[in-house]
MDTraj code that builds the backbone (N, CA, C; nanometers):
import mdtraj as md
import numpy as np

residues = "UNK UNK UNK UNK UNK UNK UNK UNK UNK UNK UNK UNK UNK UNK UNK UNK UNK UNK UNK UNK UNK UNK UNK UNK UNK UNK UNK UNK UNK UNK UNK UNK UNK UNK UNK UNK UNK UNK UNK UNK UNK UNK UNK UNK UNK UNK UNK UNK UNK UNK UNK UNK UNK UNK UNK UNK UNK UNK UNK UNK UNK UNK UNK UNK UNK UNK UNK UNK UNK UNK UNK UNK UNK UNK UNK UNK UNK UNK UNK UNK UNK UNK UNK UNK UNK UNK UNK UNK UNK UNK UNK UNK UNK UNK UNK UNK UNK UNK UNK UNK UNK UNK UNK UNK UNK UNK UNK UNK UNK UNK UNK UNK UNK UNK UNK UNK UNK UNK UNK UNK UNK UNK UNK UNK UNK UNK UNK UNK UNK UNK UNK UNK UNK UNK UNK UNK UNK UNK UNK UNK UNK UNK UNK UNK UNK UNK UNK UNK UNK".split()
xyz = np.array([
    [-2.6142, 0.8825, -1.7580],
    [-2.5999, 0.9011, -1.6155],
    [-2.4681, 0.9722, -1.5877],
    [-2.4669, 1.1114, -1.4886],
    [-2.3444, 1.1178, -1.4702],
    [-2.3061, 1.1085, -1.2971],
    [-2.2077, 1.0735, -1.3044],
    [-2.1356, 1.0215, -1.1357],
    [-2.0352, 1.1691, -1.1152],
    [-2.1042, 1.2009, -0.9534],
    [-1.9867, 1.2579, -0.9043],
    [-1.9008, 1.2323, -0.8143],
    [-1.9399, 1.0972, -0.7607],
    [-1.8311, 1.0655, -0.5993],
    [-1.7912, 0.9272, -0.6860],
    [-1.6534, 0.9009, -0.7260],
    [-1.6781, 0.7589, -0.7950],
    [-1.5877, 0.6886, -0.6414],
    [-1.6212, 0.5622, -0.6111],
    [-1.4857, 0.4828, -0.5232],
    [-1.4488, 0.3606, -0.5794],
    [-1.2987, 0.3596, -0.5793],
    [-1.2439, 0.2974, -0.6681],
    [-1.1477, 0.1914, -0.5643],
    [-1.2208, 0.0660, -0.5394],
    [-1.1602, -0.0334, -0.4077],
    [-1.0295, -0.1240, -0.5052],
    [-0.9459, -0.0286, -0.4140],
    [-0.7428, -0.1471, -0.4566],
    [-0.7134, -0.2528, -0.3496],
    [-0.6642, -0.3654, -0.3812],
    [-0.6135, -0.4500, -0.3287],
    [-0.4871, -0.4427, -0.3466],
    [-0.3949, -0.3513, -0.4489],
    [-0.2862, -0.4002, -0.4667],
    [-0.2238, -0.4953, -0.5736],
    [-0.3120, -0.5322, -0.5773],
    [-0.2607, -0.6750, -0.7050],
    [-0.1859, -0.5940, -0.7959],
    [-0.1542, -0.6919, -0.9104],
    [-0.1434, -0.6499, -1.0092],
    [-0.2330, -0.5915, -1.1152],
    [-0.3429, -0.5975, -1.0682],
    [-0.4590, -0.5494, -1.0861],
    [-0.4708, -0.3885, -1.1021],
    [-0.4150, -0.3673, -0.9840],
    [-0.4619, -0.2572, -0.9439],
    [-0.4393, -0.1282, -1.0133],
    [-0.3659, -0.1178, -1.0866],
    [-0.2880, -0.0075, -1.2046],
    [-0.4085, 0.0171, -1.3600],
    [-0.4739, -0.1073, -1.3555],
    [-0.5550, -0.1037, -1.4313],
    [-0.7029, -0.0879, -1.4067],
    [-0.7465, -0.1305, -1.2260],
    [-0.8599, -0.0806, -1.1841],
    [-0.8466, 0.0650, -1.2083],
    [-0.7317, 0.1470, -1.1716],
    [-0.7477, 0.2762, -1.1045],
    [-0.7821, 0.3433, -1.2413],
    [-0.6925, 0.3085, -1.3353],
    [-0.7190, 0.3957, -1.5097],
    [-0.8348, 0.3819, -1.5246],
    [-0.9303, 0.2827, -1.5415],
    [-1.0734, 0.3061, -1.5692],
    [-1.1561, 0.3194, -1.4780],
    [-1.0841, 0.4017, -1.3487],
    [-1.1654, 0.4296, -1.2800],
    [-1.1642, 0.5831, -1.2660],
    [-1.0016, 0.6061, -1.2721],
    [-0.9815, 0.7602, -1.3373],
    [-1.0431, 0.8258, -1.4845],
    [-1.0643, 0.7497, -1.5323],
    [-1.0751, 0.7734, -1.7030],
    [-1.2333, 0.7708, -1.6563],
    [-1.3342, 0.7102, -1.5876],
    [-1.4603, 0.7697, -1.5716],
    [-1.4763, 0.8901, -1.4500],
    [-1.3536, 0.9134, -1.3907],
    [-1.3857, 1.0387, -1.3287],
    [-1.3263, 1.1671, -1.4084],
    [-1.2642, 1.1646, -1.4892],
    [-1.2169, 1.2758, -1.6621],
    [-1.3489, 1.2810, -1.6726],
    [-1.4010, 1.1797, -1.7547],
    [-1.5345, 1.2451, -1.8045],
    [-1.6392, 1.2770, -1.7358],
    [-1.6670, 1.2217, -1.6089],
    [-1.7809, 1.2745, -1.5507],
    [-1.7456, 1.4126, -1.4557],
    [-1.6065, 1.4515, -1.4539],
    [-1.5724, 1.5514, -1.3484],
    [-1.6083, 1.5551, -1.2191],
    [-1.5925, 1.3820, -1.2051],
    [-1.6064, 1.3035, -1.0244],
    [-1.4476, 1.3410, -1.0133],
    [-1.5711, 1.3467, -0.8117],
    [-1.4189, 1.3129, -0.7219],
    [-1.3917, 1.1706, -0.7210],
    [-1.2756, 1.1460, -0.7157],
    [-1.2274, 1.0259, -0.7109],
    [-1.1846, 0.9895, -0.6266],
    [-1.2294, 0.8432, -0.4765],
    [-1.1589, 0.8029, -0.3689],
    [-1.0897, 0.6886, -0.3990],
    [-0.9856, 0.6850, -0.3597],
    [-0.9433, 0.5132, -0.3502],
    [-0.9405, 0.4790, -0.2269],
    [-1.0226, 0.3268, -0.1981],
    [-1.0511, 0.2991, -0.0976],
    [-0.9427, 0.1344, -0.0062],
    [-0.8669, 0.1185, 0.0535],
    [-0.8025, -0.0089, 0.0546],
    [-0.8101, -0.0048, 0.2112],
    [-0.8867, -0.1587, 0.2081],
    [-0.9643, -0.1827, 0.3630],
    [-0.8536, -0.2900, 0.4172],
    [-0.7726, -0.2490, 0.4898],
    [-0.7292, -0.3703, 0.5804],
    [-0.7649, -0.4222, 0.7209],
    [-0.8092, -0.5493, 0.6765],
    [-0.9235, -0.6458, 0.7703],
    [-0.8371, -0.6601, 0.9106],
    [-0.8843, -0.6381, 1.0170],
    [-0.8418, -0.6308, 1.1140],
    [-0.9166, -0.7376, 1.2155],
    [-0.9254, -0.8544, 1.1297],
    [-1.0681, -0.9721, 1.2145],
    [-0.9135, -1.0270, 1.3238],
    [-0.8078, -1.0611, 1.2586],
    [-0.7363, -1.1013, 1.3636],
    [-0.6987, -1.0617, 1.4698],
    [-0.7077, -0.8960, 1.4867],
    [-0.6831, -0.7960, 1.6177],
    [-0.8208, -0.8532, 1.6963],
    [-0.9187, -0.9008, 1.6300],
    [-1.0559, -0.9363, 1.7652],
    [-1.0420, -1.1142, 1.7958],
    [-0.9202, -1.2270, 1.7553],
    [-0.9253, -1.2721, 1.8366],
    [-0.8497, -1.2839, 1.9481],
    [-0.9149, -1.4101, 2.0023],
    [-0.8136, -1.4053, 2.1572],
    [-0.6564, -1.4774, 2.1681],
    [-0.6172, -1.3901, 2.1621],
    [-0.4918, -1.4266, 2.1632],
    [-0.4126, -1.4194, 2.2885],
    [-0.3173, -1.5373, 2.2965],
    [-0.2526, -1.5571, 2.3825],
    [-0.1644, -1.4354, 2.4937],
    [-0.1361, -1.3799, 2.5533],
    [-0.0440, -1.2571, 2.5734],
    [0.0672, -1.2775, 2.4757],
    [0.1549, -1.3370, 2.5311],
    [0.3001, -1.3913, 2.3862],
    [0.3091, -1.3736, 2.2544],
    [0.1755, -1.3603, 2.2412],
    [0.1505, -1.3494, 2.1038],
    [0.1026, -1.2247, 2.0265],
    [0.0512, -1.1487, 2.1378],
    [-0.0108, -1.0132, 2.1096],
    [0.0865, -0.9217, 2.0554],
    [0.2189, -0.8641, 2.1592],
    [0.2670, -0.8128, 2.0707],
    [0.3214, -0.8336, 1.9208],
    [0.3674, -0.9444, 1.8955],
    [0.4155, -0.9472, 1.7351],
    [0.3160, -0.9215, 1.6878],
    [0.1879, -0.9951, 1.6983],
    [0.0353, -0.9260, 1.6397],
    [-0.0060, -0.7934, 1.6025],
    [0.0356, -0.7122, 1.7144],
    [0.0537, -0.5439, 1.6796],
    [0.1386, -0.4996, 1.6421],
    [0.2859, -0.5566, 1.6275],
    [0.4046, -0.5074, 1.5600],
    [0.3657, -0.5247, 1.4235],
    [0.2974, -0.6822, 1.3782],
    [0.2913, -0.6890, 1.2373],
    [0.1642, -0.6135, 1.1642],
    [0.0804, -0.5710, 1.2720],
    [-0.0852, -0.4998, 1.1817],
    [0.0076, -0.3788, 1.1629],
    [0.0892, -0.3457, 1.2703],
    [0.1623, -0.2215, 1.2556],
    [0.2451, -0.1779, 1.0916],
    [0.3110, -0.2747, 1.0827],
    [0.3792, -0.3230, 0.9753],
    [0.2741, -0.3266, 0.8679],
    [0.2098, -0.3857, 0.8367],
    [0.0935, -0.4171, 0.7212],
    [-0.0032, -0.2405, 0.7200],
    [-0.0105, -0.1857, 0.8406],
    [-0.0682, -0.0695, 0.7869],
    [0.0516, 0.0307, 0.7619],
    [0.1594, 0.0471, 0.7549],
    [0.2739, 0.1297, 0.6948],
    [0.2514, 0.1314, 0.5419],
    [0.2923, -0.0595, 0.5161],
    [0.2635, -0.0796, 0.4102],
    [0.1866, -0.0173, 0.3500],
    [0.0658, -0.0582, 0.3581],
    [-0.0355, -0.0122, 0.2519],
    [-0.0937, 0.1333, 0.2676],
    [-0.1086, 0.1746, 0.3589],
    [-0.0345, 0.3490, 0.3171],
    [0.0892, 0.3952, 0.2228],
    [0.1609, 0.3412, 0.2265],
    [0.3055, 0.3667, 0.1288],
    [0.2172, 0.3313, -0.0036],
    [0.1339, 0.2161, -0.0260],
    [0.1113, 0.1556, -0.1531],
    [0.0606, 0.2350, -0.2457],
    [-0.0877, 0.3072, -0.1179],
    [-0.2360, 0.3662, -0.1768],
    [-0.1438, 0.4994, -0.1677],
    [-0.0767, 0.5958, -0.1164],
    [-0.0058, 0.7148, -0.1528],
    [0.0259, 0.6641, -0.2841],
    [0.1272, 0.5808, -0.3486],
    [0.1889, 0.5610, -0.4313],
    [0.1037, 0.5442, -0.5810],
    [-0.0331, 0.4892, -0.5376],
    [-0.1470, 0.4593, -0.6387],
    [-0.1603, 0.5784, -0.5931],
    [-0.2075, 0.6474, -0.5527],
    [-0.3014, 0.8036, -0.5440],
    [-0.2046, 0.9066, -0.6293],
    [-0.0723, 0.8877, -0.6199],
    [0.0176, 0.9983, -0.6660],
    [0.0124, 0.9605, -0.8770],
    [-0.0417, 0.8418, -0.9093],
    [-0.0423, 0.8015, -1.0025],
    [-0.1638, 0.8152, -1.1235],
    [-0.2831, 0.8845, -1.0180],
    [-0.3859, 0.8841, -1.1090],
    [-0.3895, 1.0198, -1.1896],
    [-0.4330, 1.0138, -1.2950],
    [-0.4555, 1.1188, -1.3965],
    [-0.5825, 1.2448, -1.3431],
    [-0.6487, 1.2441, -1.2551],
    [-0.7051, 1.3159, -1.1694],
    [-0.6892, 1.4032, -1.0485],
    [-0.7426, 1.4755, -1.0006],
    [-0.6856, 1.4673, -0.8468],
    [-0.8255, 1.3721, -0.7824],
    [-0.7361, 1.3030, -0.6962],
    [-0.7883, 1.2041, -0.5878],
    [-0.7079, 1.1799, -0.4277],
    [-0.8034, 1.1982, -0.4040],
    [-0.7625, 1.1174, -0.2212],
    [-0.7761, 0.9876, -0.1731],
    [-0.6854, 0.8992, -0.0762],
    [-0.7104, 0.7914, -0.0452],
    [-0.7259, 0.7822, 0.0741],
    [-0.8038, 0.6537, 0.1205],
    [-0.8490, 0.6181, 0.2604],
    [-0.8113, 0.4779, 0.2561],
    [-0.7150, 0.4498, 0.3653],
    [-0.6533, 0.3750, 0.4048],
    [-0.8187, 0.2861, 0.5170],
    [-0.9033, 0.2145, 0.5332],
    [-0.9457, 0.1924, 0.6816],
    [-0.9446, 0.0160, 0.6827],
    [-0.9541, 0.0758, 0.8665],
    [-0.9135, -0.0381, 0.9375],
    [-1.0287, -0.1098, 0.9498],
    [-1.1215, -0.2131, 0.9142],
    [-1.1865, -0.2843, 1.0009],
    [-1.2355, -0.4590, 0.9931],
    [-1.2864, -0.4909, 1.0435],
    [-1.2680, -0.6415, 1.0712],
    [-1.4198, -0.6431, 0.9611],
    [-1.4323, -0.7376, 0.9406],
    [-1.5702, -0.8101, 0.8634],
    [-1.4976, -0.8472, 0.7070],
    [-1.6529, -0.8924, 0.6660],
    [-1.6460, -0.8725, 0.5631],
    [-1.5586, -0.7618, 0.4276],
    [-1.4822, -0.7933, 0.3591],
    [-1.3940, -0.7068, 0.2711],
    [-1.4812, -0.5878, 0.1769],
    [-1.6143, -0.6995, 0.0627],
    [-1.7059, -0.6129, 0.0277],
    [-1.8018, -0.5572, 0.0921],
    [-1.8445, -0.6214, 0.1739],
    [-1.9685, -0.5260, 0.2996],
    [-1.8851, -0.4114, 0.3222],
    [-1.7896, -0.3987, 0.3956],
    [-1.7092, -0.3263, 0.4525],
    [-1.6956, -0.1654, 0.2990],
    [-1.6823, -0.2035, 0.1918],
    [-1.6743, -0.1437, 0.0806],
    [-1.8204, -0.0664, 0.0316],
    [-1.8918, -0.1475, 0.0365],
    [-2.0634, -0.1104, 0.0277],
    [-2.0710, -0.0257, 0.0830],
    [-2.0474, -0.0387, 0.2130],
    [-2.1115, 0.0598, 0.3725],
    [-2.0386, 0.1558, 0.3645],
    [-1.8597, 0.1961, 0.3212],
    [-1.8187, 0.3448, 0.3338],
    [-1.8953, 0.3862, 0.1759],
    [-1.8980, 0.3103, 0.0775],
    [-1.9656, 0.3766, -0.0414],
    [-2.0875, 0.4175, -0.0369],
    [-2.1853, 0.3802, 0.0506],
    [-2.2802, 0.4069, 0.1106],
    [-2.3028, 0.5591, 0.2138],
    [-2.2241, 0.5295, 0.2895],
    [-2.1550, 0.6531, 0.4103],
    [-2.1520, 0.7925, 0.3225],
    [-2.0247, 0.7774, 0.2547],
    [-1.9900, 0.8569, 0.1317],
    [-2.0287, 0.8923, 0.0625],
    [-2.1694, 0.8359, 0.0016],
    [-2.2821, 0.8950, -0.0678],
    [-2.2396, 0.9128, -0.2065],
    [-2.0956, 0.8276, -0.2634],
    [-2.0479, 0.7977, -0.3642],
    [-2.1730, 0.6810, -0.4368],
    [-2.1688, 0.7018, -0.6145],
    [-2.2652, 0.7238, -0.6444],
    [-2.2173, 0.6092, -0.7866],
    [-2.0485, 0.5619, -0.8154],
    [-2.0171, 0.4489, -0.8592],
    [-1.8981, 0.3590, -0.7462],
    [-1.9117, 0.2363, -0.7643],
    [-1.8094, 0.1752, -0.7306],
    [-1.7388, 0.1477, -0.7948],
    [-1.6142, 0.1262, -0.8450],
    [-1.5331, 0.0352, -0.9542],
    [-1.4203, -0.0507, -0.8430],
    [-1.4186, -0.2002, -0.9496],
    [-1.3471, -0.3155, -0.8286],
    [-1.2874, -0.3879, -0.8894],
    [-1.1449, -0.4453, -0.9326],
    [-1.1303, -0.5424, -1.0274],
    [-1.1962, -0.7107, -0.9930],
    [-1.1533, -0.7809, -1.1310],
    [-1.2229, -0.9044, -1.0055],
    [-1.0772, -0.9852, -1.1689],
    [-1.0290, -1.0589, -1.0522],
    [-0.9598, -1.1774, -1.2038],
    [-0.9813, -1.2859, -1.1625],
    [-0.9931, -1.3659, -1.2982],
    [-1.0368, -1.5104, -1.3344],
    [-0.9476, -1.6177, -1.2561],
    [-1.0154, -1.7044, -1.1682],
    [-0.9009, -1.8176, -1.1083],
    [-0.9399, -1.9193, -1.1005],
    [-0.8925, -2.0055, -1.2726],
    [-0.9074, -2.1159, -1.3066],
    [-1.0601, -2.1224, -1.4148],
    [-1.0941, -2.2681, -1.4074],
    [-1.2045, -2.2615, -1.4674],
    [-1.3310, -2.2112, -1.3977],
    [-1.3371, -2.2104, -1.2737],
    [-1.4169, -2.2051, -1.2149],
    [-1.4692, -2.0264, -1.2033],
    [-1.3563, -1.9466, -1.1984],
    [-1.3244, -1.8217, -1.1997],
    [-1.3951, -1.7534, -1.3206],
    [-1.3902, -1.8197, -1.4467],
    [-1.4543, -1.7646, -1.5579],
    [-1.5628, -1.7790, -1.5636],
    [-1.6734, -1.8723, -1.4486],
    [-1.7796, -1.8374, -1.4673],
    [-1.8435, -1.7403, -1.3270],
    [-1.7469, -1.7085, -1.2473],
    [-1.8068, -1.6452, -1.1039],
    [-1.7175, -1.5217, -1.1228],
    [-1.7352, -1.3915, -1.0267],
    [-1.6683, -1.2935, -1.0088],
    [-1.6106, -1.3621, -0.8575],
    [-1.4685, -1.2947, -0.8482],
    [-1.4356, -1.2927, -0.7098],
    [-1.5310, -1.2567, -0.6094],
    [-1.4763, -1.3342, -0.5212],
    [-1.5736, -1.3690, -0.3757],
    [-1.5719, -1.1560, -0.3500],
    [-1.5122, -1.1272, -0.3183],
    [-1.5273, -0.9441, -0.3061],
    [-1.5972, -0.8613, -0.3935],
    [-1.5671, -0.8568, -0.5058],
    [-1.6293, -0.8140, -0.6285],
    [-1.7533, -0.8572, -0.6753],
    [-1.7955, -0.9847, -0.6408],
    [-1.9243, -1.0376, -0.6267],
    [-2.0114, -0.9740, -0.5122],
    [-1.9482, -0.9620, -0.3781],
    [-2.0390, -0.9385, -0.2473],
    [-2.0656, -0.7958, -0.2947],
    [-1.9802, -0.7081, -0.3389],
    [-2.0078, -0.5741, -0.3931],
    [-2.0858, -0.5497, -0.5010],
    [-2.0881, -0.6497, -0.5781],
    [-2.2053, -0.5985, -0.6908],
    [-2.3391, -0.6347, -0.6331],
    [-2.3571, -0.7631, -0.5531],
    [-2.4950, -0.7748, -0.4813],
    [-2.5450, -0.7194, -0.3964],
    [-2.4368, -0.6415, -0.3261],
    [-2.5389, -0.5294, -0.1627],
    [-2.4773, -0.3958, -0.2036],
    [-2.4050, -0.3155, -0.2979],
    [-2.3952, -0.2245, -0.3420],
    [-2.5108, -0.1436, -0.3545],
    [-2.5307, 0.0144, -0.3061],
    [-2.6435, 0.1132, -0.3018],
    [-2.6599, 0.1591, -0.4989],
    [-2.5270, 0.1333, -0.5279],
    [-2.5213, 0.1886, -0.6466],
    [-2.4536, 0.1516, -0.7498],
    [-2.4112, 0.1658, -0.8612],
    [-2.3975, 0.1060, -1.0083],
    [-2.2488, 0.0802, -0.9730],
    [-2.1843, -0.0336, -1.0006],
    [-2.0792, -0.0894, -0.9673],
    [-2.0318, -0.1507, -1.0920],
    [-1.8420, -0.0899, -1.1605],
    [-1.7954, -0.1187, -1.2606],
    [-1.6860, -0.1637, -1.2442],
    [-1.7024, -0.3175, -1.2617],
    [-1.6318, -0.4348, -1.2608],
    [-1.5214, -0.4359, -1.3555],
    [-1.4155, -0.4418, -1.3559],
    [-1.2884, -0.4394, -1.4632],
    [-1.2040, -0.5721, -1.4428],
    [-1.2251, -0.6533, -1.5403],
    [-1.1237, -0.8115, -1.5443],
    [-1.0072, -0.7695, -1.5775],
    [-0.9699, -0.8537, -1.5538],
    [-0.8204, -0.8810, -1.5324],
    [-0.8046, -0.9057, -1.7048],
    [-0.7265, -0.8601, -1.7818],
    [-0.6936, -0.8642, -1.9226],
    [-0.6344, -1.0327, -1.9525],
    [-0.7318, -1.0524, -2.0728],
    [-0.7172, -1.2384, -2.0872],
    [-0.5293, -1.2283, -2.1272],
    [-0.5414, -1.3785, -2.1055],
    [-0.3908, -1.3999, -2.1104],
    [-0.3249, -1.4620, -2.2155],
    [-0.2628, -1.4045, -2.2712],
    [-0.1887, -1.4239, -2.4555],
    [-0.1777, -1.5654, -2.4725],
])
top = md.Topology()
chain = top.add_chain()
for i, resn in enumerate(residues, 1):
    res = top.add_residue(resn, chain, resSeq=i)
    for name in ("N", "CA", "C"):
        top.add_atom(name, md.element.get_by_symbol(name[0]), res)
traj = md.Trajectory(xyz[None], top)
């Protein structure tokens, strides 16, 4: 099979340096474009909040989307490809939300890390990485977190 739109969803973790390599390293060989995708959930901008409270609310989404623009530039300037990133804003679900632009996009792999937390962790994928491999349009490549010495 070969992929030409791959999207490659960062959280940031510590993870994330090692999602992006094998997500770059299958867009080398398939001569995909490569997106990186990092969704910040915006469920708290839809509730009701007090007036008093609103602005720090928008000072800090304000703050949190600087951030992670600075992050995903910083991952984008790092991959062995050329790639573009998309920063988006929206409330729901983290993997739905991931499905539906990979969907949109007409990208054709997903790649997502997922790491182990606890015992329970080694037998489930993360709650995100799970919702994405089950409503995903298309072949989705899961990368663990490297076992621990």
């Amino acid at each position: 099979m070969s992929y030409h739109k791959i999207l490659v969803a960062v959280d940031f973790s510590g993870m994330a340096g090692t999602v992006l390599a094998h997500a770059g390293e299958e867009a080398r060989l398939h001569q995909a474009e490569l997106t990186l995708l990092h969704i910040l959930d915006t469920q708290i901008m839809d509730l009701q909040l007090p007036e008093e409270l609103l602005p720090s609310s928008l000072e800090m989404m304000q703050r949190l989307r600087s951030l992670a623009q600075e992050r995903l530039d910083a991952l984008q300037k790092s991959t062995v490809v050329p790639s573009h990133g998309v920063l988006l804003e929206k409330a729901g679900g983290i993997g739905r939300n991931i499905c539906e632009y990979a969907a949109e996009g007409t990208h054709d792999l997903i790649v997502i890390g997922s790491q182990e937390q606890g015992a329970i962790g080694r037998l489930l994928l993360g709650s995100v990485a799970s919702a994405v491999v089950h409503h995903a349009h298309c072949p989705v490549l899961v990368v663990k977190a490297p076992a621990a010495a």
